[in-house]
Structure formats: structure tokens, C-alpha cells
DOZA-403752 format. One record per residue: x, y, z of N, C-alpha, C in turn. Coordinates in nm, 2 decimals. Layout:
N
X/Y/Z/X/Y/Z/X/Y/Z
...
This chain:
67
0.08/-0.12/0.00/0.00/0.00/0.00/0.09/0.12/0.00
0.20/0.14/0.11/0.26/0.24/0.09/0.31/0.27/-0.08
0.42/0.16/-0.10/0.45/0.17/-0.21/0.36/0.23/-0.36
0.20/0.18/-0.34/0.14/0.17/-0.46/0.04/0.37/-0.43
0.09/0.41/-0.29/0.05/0.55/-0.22/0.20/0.65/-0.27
0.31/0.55/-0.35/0.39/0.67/-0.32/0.48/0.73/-0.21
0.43/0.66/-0.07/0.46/0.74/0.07/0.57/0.63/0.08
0.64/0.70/0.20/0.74/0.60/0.28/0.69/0.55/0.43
0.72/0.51/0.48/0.68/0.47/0.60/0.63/0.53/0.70
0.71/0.63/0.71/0.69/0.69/0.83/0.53/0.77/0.76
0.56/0.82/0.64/0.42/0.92/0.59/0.30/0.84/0.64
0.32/0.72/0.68/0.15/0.64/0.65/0.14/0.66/0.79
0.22/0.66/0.89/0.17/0.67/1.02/0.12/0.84/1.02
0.20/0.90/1.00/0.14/1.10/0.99/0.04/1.13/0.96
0.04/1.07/0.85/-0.09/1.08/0.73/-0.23/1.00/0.79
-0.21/0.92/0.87/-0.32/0.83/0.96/-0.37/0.74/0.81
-0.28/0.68/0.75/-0.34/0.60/0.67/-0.39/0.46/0.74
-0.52/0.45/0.70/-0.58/0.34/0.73/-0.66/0.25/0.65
-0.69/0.12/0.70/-0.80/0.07/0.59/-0.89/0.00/0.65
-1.02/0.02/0.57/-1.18/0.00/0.66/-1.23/-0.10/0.58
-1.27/-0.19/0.65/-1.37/-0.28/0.54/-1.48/-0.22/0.54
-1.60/-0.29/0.49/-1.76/-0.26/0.56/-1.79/-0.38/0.62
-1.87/-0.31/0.70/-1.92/-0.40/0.80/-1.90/-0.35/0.95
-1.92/-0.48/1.05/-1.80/-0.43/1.19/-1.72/-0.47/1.19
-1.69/-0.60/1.11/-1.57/-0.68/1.12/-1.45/-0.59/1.03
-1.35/-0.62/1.04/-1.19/-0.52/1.03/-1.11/-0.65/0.95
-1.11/-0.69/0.88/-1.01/-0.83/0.80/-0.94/-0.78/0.75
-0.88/-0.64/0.73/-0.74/-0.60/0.65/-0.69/-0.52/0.80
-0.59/-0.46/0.74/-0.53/-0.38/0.81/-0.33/-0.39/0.75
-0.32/-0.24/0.78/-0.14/-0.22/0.74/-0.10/-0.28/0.86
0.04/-0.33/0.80/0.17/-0.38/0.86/0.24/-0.25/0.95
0.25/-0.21/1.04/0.33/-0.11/1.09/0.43/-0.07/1.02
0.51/-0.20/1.00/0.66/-0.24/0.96/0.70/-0.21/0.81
0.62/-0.28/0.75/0.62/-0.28/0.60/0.54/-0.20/0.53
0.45/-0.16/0.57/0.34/-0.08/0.47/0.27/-0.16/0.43
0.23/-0.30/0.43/0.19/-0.40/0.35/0.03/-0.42/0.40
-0.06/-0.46/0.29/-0.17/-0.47/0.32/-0.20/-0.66/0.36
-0.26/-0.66/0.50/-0.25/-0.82/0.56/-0.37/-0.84/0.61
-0.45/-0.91/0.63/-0.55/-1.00/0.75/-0.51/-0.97/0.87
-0.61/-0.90/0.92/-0.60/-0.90/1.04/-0.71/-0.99/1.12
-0.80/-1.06/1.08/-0.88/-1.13/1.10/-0.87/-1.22/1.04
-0.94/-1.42/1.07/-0.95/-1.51/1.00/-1.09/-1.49/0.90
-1.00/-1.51/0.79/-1.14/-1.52/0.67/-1.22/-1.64/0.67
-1.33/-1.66/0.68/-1.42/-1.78/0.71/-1.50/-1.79/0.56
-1.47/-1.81/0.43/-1.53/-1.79/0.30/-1.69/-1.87/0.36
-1.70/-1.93/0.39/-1.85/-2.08/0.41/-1.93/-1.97/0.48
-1.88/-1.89/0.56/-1.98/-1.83/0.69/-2.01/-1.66/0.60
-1.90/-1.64/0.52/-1.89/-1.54/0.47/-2.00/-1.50/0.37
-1.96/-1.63/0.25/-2.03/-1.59/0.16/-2.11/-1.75/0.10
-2.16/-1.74/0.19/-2.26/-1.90/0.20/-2.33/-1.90/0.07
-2.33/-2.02/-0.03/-2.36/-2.02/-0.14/-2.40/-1.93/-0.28
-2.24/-1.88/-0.26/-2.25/-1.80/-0.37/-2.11/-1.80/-0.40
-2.13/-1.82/-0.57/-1.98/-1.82/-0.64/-1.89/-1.72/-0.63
-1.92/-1.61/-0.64/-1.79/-1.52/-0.62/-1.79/-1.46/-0.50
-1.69/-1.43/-0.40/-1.70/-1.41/-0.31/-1.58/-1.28/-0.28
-1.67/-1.18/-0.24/-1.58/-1.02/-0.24/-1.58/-0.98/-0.14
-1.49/-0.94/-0.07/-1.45/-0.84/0.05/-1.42/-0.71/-0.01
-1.51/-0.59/0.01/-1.45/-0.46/0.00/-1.40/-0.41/0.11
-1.28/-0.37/0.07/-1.23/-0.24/0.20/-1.19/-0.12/0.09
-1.18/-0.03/0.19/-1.10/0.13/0.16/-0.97/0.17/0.23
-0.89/0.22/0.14/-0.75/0.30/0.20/-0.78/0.43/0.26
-0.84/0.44/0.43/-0.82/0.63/0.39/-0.73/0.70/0.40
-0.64/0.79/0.38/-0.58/0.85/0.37/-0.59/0.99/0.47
-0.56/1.07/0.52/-0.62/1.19/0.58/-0.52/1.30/0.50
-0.59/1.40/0.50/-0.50/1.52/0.39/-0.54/1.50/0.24
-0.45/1.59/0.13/-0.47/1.58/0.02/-0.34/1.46/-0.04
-0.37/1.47/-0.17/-0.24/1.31/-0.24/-0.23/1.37/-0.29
């Protein structure tokens, strides 16, 4: 995420970059370390998306400030 934002590391913590799914549940989330976008939650596909072929998770990057 950093990388594909342009920023370096330290900018994503300044910048309060974050990332939201929908819902309550939170299944992504940045690496402190890396910038890297990871699971932060177990994905459960059967519970998630109970009979149905494609199965999508949306999240958002937000950013705070201008890019």
C-alpha cells in the first residue's frame, strides 16, 4: 500500500493511513513495519459468503489530507 500510495513509511503513520472494510468486522489492516496490506482477521469464505460463487470483500484505503 505504501509503495502503490507513493509514501514512505513513516508518511503512512502521519498521514493516519488506514484501511476499513464494511461492516464491523476489520479483515485487512497495514503492517506497521512494511506498509503492507494483511489479515487481520480469519477469513471464514463458508460463513462469509454461504452459497454464492464469487466471493468479495470490500475495503477502503483512507488517507487523511490531500495526495
Amino acid at each position: 500500500v505504501a509503495k502503490d500510495l507513493g509514501l514512505q513509511l513513516p508518511a503512512l503513520r502521519e498521514r493516519g493511513v488506514r484501511v476499513v472494510s464494511e461492516g464491523t468486522m476489520q479483515y485487512f489492516a497495514l503492517h506497521g513495519q512494511t506498509g503492507h496490506l494483511v489479515t487481520a482477521e480469519r477469513i471464514d469464505r463458508e460463513q462469509l459468503c454461504e452459497g454464492v460463487q464469487q466471493c468479495v470483500l470490500r475495503c477502503e484505503v483512507i488517507v487523511e489530507g490531500e495526495m
